[in-house]
CHARMM-style PDB file with segment names, atoms N, HN, CA, C and O in Angstrom:
ATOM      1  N   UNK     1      12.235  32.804 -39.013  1.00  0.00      PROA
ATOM      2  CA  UNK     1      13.685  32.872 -38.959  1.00  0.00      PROA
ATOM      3  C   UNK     1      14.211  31.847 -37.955  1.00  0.00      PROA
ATOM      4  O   UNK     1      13.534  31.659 -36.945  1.00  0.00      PROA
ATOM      5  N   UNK     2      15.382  31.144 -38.132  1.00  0.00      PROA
ATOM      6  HN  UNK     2      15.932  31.298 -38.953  1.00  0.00      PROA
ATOM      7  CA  UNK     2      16.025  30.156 -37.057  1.00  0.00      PROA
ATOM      8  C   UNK     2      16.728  30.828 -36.207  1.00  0.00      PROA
ATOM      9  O   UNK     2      17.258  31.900 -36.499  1.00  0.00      PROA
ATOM     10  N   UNK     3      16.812  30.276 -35.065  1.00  0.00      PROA
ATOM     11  HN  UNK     3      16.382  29.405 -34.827  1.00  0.00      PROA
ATOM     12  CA  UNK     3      17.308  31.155 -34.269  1.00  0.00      PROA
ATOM     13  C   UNK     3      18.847  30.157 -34.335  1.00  0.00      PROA
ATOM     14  O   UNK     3      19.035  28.975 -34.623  1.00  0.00      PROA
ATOM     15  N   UNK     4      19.818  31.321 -33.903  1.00  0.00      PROA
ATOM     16  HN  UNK     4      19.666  32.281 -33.669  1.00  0.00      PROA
ATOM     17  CA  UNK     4      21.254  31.248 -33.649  1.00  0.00      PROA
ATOM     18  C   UNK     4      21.556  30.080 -32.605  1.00  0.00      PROA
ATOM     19  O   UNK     4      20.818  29.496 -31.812  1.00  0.00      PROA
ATOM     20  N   UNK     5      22.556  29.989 -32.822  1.00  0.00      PROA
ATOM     21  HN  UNK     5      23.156  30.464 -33.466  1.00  0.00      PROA
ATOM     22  CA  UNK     5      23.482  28.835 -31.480  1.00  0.00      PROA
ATOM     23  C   UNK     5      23.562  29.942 -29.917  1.00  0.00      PROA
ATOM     24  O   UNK     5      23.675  29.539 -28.759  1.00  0.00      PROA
ATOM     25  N   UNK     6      23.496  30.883 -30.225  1.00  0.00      PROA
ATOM     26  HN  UNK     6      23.404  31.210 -31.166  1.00  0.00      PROA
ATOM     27  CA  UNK     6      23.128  31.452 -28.466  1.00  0.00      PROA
ATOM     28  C   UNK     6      21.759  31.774 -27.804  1.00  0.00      PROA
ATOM     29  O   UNK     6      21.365  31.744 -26.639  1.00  0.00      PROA
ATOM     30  N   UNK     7      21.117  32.132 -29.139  1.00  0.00      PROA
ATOM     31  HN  UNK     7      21.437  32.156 -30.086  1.00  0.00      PROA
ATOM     32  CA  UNK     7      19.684  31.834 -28.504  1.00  0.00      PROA
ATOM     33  C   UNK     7      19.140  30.315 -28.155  1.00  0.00      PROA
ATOM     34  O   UNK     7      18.316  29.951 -27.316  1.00  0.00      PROA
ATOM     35  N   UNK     8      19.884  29.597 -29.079  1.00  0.00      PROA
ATOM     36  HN  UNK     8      20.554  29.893 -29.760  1.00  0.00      PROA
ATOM     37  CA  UNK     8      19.625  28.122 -28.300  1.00  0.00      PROA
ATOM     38  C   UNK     8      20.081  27.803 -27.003  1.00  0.00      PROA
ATOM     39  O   UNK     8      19.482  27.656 -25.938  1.00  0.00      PROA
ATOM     40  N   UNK     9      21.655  27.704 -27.424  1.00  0.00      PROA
ATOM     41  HN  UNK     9      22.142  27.823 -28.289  1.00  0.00      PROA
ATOM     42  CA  UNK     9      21.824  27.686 -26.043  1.00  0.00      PROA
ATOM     43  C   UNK     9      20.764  28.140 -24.481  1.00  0.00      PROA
ATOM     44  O   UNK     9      20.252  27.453 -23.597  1.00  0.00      PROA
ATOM     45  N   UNK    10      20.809  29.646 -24.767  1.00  0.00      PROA
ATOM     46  HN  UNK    10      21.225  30.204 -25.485  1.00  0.00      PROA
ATOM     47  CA  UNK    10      19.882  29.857 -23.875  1.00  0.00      PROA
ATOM     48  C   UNK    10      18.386  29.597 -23.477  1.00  0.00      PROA
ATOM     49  O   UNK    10      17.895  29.604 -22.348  1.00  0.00      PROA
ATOM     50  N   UNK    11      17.663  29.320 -24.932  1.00  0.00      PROA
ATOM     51  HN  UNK    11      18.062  29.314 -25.849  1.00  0.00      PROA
ATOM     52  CA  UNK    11      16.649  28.090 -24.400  1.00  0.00      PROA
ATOM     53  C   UNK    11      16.636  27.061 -23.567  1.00  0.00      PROA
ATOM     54  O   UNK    11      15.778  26.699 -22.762  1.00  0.00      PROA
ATOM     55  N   UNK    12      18.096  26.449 -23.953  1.00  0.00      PROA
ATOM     56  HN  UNK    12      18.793  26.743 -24.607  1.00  0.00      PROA
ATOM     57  CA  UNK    12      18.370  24.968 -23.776  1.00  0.00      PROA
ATOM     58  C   UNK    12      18.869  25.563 -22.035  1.00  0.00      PROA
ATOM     59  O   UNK    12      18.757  24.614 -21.259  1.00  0.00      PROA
ATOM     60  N   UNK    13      19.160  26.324 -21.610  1.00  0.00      PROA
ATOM     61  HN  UNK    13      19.251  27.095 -22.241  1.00  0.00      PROA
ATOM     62  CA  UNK    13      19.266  26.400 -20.333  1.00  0.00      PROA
ATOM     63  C   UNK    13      17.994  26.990 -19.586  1.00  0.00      PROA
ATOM     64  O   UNK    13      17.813  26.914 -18.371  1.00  0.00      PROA
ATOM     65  N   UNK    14      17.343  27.448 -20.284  1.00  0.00      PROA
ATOM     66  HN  UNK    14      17.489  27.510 -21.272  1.00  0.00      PROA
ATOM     67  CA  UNK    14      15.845  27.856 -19.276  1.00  0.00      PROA
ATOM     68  C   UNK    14      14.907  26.845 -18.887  1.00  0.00      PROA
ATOM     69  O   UNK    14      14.309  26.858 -17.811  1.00  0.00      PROA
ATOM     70  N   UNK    15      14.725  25.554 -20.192  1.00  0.00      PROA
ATOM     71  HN  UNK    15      15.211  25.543 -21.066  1.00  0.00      PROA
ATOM     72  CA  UNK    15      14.161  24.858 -20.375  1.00  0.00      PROA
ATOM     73  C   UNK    15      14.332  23.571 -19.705  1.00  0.00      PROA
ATOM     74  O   UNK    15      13.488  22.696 -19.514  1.00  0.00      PROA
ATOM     75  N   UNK    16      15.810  23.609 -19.314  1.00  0.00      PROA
ATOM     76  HN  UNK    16      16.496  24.320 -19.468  1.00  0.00      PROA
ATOM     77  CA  UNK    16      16.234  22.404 -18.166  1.00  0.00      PROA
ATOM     78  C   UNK    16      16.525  23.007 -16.899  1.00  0.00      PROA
ATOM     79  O   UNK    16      17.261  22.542 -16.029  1.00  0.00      PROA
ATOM     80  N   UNK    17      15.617  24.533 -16.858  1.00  0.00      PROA
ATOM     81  HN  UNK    17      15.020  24.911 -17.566  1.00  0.00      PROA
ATOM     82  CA  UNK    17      15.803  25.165 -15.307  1.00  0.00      PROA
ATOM     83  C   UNK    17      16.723  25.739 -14.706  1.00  0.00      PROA
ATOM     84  O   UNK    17      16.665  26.290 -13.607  1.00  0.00      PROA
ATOM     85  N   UNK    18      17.958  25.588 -15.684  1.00  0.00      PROA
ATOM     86  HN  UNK    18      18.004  25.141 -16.577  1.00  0.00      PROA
ATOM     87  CA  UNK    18      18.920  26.658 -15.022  1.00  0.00      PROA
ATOM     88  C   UNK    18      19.147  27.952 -14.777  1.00  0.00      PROA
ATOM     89  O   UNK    18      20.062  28.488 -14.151  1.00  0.00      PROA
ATOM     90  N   UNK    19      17.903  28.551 -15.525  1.00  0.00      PROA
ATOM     91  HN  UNK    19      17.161  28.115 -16.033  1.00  0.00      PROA
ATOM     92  CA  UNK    19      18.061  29.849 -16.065  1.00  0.00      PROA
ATOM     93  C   UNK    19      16.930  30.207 -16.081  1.00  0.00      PROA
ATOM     94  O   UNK    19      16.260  29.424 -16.754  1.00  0.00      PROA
ATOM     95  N   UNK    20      16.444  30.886 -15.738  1.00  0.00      PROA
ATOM     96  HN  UNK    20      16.988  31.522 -15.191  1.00  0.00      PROA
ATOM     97  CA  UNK    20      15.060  31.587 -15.820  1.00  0.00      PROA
ATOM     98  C   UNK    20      14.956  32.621 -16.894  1.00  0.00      PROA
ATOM     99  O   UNK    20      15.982  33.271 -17.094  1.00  0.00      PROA
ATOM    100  N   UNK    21      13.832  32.913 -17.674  1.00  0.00      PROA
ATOM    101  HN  UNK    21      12.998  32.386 -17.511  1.00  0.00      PROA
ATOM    102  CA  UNK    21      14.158  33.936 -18.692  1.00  0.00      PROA
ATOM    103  C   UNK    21      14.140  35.315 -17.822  1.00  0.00      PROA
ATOM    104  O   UNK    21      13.882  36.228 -18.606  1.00  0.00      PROA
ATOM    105  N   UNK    22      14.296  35.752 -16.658  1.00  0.00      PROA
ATOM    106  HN  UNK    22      14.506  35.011 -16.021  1.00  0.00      PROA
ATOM    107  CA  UNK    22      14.886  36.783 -15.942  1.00  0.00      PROA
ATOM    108  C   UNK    22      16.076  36.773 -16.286  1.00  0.00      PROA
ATOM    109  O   UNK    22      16.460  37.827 -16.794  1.00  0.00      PROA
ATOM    110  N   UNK    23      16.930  35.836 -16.182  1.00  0.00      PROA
ATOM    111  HN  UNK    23      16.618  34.980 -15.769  1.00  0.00      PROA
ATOM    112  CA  UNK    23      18.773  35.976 -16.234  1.00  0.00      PROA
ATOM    113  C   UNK    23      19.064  35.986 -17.943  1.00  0.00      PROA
ATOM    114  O   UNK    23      20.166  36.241 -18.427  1.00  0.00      PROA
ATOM    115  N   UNK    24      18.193  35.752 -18.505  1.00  0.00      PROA
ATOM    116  HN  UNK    24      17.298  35.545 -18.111  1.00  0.00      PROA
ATOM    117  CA  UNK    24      18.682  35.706 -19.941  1.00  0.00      PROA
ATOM    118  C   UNK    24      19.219  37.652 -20.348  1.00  0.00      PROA
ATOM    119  O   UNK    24      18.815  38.698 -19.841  1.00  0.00      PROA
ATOM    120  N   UNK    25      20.080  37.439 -21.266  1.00  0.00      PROA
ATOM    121  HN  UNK    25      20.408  36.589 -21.677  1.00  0.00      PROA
ATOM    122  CA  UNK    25      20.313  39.121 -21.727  1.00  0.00      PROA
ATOM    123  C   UNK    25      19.445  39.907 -22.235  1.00  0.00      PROA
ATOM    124  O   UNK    25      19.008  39.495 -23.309  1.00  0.00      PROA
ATOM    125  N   UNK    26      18.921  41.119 -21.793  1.00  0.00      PROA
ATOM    126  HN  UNK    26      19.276  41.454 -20.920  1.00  0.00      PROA
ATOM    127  CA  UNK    26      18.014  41.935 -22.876  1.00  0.00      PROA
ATOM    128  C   UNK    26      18.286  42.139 -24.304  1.00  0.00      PROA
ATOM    129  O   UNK    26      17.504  42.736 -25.043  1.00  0.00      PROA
ATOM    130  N   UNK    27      19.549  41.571 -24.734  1.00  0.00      PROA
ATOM    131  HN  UNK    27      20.184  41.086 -24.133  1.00  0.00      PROA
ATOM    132  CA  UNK    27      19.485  42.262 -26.081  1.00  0.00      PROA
ATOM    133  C   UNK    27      18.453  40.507 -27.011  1.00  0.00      PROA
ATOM    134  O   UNK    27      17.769  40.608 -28.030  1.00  0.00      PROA
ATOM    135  N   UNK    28      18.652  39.416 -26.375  1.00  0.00      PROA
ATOM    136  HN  UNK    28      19.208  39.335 -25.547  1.00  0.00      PROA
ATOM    137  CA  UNK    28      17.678  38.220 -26.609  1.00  0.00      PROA
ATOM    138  C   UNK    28      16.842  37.526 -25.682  1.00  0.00      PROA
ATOM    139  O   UNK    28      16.652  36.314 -25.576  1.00  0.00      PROA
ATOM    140  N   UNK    29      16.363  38.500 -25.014  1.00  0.00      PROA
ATOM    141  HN  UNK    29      16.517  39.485 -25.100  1.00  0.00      PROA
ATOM    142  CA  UNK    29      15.060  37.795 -24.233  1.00  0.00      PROA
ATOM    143  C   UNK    29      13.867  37.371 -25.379  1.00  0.00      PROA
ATOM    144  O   UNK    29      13.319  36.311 -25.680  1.00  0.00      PROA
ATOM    145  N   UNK    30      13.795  38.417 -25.728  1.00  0.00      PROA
ATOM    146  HN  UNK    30      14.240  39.278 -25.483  1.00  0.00      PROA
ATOM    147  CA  UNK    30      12.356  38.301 -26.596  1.00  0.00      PROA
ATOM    148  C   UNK    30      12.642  37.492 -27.547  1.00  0.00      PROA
ATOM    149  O   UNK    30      11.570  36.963 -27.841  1.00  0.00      PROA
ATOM    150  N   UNK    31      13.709  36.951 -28.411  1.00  0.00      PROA
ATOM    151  HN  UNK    31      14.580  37.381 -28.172  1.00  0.00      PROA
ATOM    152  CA  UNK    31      13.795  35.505 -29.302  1.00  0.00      PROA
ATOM    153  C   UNK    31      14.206  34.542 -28.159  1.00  0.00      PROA
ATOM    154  O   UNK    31      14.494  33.463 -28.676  1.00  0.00      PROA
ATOM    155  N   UNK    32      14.328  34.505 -26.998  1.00  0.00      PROA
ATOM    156  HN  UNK    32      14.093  35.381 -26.578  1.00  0.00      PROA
ATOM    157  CA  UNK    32      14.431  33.202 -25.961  1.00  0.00      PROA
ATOM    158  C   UNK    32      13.021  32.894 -25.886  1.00  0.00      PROA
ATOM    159  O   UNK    32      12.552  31.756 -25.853  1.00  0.00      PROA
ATOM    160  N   UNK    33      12.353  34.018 -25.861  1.00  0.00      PROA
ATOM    161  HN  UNK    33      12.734  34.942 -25.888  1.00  0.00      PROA
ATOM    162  CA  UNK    33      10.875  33.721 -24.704  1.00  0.00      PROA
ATOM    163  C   UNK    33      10.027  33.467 -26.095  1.00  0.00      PROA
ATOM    164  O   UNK    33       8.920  32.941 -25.984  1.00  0.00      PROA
ATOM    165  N   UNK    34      10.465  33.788 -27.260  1.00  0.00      PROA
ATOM    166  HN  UNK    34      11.365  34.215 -27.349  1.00  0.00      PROA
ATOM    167  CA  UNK    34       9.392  33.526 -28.769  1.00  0.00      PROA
ATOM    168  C   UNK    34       9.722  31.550 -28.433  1.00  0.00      PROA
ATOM    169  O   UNK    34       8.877  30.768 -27.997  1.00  0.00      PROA
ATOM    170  N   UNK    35      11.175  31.211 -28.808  1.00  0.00      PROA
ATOM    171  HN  UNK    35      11.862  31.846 -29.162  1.00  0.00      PROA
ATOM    172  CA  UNK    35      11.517  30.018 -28.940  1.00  0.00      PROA
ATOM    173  C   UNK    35      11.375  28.788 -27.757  1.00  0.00      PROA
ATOM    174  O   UNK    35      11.508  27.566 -27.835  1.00  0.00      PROA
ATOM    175  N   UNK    36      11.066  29.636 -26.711  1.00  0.00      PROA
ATOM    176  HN  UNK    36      10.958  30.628 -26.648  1.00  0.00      PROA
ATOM    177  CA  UNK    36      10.561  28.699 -25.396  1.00  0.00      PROA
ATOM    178  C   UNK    36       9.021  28.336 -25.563  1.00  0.00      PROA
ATOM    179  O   UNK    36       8.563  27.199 -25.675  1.00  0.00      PROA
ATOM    180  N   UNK    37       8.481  29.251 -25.559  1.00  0.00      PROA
ATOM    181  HN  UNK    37       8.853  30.175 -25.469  1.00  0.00      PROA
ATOM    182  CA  UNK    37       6.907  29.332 -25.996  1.00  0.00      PROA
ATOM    183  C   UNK    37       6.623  28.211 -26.849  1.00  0.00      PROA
ATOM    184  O   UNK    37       5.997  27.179 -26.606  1.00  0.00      PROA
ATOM    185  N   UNK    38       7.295  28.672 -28.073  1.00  0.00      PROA
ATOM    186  HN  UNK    38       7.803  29.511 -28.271  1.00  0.00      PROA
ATOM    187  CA  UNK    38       7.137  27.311 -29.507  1.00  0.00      PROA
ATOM    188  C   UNK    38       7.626  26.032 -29.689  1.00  0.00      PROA
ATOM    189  O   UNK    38       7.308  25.235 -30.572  1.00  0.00      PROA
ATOM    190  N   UNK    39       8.846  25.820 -28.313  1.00  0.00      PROA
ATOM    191  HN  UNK    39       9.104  26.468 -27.596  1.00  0.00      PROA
ATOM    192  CA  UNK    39       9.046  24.251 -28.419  1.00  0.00      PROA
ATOM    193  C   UNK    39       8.302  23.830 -27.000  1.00  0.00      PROA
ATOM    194  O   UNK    39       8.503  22.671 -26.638  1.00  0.00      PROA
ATOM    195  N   UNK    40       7.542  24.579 -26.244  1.00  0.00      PROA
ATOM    196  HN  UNK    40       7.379  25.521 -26.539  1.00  0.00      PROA
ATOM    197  CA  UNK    40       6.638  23.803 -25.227  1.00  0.00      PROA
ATOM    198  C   UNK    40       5.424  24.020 -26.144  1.00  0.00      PROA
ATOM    199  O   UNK    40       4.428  23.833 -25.446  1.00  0.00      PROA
ATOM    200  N   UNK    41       5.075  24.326 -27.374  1.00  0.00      PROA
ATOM    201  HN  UNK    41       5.884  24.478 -27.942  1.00  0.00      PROA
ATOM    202  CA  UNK    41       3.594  24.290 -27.628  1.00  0.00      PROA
ATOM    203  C   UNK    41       2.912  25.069 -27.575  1.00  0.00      PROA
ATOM    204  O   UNK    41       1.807  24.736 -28.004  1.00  0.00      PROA
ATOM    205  N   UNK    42       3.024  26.816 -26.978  1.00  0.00      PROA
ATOM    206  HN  UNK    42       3.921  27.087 -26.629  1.00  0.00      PROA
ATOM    207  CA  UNK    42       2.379  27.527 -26.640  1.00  0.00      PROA
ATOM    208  C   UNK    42       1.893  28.452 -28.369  1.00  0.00      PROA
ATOM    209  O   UNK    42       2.753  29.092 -28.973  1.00  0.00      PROA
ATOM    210  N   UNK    43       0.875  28.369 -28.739  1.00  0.00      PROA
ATOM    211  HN  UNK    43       0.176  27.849 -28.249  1.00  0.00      PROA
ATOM    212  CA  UNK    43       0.754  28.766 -30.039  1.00  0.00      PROA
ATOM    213  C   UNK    43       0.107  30.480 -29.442  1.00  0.00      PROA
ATOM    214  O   UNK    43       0.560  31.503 -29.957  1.00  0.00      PROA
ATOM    215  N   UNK    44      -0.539  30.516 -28.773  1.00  0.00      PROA
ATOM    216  HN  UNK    44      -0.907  29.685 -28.355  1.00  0.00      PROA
ATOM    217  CA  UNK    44      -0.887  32.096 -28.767  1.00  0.00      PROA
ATOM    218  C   UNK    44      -0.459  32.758 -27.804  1.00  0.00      PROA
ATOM    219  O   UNK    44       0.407  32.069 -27.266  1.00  0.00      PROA
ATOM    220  N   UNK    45      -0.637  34.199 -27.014  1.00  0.00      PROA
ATOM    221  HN  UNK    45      -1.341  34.759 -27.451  1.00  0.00      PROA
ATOM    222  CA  UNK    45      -0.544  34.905 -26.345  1.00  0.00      PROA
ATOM    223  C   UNK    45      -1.010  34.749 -24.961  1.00  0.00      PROA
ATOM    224  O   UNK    45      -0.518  35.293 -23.973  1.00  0.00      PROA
ATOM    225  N   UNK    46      -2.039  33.925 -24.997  1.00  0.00      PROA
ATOM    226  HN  UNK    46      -2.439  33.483 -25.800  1.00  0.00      PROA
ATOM    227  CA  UNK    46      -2.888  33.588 -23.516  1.00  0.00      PROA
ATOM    228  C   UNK    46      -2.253  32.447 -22.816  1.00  0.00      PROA
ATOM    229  O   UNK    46      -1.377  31.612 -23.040  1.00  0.00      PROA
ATOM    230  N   UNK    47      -3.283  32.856 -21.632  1.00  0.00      PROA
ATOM    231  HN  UNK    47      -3.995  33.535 -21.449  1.00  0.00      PROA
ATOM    232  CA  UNK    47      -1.739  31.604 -20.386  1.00  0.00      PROA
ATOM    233  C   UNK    47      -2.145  30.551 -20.416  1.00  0.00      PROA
ATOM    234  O   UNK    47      -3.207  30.209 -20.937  1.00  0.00      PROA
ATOM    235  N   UNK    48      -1.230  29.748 -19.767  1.00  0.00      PROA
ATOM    236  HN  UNK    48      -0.368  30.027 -19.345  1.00  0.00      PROA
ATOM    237  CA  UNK    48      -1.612  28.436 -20.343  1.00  0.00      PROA
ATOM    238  C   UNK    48      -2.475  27.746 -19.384  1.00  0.00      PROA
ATOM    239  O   UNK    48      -2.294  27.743 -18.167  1.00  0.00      PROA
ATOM    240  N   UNK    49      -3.331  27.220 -19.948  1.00  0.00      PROA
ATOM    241  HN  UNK    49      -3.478  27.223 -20.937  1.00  0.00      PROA
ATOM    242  CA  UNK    49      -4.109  26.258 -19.093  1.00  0.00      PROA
ATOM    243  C   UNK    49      -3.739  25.732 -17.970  1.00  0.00      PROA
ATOM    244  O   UNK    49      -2.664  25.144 -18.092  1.00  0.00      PROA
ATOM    245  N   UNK    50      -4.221  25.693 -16.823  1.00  0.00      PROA
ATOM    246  HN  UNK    50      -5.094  26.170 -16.724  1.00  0.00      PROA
ATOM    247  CA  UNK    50      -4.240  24.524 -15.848  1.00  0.00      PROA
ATOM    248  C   UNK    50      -4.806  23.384 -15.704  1.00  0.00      PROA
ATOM    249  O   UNK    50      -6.015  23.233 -15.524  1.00  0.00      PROA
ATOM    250  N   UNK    51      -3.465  21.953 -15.817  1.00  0.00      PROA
ATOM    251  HN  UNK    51      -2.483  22.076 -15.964  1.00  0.00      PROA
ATOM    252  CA  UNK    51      -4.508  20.089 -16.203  1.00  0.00      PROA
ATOM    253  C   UNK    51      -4.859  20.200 -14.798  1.00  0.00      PROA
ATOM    254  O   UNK    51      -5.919  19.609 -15.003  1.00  0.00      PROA
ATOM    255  N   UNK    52      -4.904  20.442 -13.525  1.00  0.00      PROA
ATOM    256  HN  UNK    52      -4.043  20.922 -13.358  1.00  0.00      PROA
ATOM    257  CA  UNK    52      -5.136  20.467 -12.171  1.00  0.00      PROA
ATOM    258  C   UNK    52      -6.622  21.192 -12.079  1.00  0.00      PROA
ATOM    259  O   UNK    52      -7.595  20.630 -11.576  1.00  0.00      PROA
ATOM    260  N   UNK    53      -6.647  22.439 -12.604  1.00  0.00      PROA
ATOM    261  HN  UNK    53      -5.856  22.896 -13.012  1.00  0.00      PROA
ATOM    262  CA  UNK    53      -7.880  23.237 -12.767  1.00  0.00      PROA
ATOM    263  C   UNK    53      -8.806  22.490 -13.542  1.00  0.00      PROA
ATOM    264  O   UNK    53      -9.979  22.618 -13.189  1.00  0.00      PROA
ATOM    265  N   UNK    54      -8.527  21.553 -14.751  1.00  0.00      PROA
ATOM    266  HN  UNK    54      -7.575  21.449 -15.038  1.00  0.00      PROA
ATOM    267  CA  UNK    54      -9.345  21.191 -15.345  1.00  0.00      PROA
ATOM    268  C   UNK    54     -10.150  19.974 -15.058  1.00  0.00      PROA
ATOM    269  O   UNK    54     -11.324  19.787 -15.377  1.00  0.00      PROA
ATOM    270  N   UNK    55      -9.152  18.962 -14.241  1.00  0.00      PROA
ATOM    271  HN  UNK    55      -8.198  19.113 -13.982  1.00  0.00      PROA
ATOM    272  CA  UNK    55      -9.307  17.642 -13.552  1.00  0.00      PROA
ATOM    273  C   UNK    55     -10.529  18.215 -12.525  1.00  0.00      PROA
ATOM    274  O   UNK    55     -11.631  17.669 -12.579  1.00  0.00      PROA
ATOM    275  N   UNK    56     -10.305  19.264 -11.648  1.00  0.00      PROA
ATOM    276  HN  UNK    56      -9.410  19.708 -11.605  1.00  0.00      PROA
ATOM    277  CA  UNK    56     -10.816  19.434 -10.485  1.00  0.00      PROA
ATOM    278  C   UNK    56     -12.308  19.678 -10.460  1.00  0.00      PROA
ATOM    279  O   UNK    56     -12.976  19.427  -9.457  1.00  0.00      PROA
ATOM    280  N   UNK    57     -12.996  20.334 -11.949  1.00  0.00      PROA
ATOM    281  HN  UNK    57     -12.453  20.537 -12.763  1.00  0.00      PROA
ATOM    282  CA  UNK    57     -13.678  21.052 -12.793  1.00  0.00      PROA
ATOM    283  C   UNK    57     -14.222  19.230 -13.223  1.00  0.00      PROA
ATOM    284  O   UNK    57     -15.236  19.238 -12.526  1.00  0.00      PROA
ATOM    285  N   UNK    58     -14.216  18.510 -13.544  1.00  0.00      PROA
ATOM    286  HN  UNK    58     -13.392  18.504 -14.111  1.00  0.00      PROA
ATOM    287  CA  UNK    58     -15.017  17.438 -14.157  1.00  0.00      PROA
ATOM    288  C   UNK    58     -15.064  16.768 -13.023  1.00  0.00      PROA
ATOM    289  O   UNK    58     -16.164  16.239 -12.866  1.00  0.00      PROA
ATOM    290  N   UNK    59     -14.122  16.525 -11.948  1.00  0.00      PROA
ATOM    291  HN  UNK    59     -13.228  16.954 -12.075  1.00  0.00      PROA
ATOM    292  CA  UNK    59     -14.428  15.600 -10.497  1.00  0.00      PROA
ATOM    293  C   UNK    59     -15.920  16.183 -10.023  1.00  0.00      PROA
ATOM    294  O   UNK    59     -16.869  15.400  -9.997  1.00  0.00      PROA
ATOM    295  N   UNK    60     -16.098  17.590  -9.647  1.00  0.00      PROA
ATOM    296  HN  UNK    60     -15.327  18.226  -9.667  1.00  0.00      PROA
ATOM    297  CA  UNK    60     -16.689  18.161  -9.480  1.00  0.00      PROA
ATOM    298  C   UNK    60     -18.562  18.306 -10.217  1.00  0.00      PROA
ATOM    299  O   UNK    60     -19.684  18.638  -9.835  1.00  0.00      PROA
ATOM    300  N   UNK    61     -18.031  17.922 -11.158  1.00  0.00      PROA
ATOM    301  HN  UNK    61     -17.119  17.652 -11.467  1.00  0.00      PROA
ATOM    302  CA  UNK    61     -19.122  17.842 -11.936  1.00  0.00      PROA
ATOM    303  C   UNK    61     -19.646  16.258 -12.324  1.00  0.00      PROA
ATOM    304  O   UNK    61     -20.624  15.873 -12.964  1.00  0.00      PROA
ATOM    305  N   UNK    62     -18.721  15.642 -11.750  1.00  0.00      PROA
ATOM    306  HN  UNK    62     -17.926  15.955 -11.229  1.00  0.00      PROA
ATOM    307  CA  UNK    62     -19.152  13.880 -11.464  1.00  0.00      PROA
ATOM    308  C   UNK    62     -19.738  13.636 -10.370  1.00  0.00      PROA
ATOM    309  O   UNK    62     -20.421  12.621 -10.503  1.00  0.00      PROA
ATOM    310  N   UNK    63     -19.814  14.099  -9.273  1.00  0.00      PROA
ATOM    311  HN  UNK    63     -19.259  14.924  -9.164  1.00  0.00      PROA
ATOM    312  CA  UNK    63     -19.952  14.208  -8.236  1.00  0.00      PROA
ATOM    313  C   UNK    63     -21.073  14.923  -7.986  1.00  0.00      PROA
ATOM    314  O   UNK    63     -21.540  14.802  -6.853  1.00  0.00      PROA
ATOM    315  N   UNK    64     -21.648  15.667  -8.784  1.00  0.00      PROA
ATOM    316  HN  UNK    64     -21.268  15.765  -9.704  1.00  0.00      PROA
ATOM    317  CA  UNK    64     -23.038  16.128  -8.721  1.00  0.00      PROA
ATOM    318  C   UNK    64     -23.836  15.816  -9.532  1.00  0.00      PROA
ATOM    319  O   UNK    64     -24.976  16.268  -9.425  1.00  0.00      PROA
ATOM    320  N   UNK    65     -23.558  15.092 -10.423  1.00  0.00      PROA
ATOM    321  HN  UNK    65     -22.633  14.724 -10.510  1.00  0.00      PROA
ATOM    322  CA  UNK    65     -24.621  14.184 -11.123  1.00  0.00      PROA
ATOM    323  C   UNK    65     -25.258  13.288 -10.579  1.00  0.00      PROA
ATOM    324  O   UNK    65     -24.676  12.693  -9.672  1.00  0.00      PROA
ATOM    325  N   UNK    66     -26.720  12.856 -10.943  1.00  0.00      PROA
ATOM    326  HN  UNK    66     -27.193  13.339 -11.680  1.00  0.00      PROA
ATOM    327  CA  UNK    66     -27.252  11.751 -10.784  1.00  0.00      PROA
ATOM    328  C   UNK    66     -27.312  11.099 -11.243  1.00  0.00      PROA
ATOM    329  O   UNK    66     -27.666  11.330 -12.399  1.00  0.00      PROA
ATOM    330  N   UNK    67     -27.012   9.436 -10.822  1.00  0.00      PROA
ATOM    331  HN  UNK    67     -26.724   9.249  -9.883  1.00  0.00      PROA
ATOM    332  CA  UNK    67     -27.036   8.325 -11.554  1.00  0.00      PROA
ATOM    333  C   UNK    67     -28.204   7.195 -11.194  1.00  0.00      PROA
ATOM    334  OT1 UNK    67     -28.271   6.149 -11.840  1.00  0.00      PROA
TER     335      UNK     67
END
């Protein structure tokens, strides 16, 4: 289903930080937080990766190899 011109809106303000999905209304949190999820990419339920955790994780493992 597409979401409405106020659930956009209110994407469009979480997503440039004005708004946290705390301040959004209960009666559309849950189509804010579906439609935030799906235009950053988030396809499932689990959290999202850390690129910092993952960088730190191969430095680490360069660094103990032998060459």
């Amino acid at each position: 289903m597409k979401p409405n011109t106020r659930i956009l809106d209110y994407v469009t303000l979480v997503q440039d930080g004005v708004l946290t999905l705390d301040d959004v209304p209960q009666d559309i949190t849950k189509e804010v937080t579906k439609w935030v999820r799906y235009l950053a990419g988030i396809k499932d339920e689990s959290m999202v990766k850390d690129d910092a955790t993952q960088v730190k994780k191969v430095d680490d493992y360069d660094s103990h190899s032998t060459h």
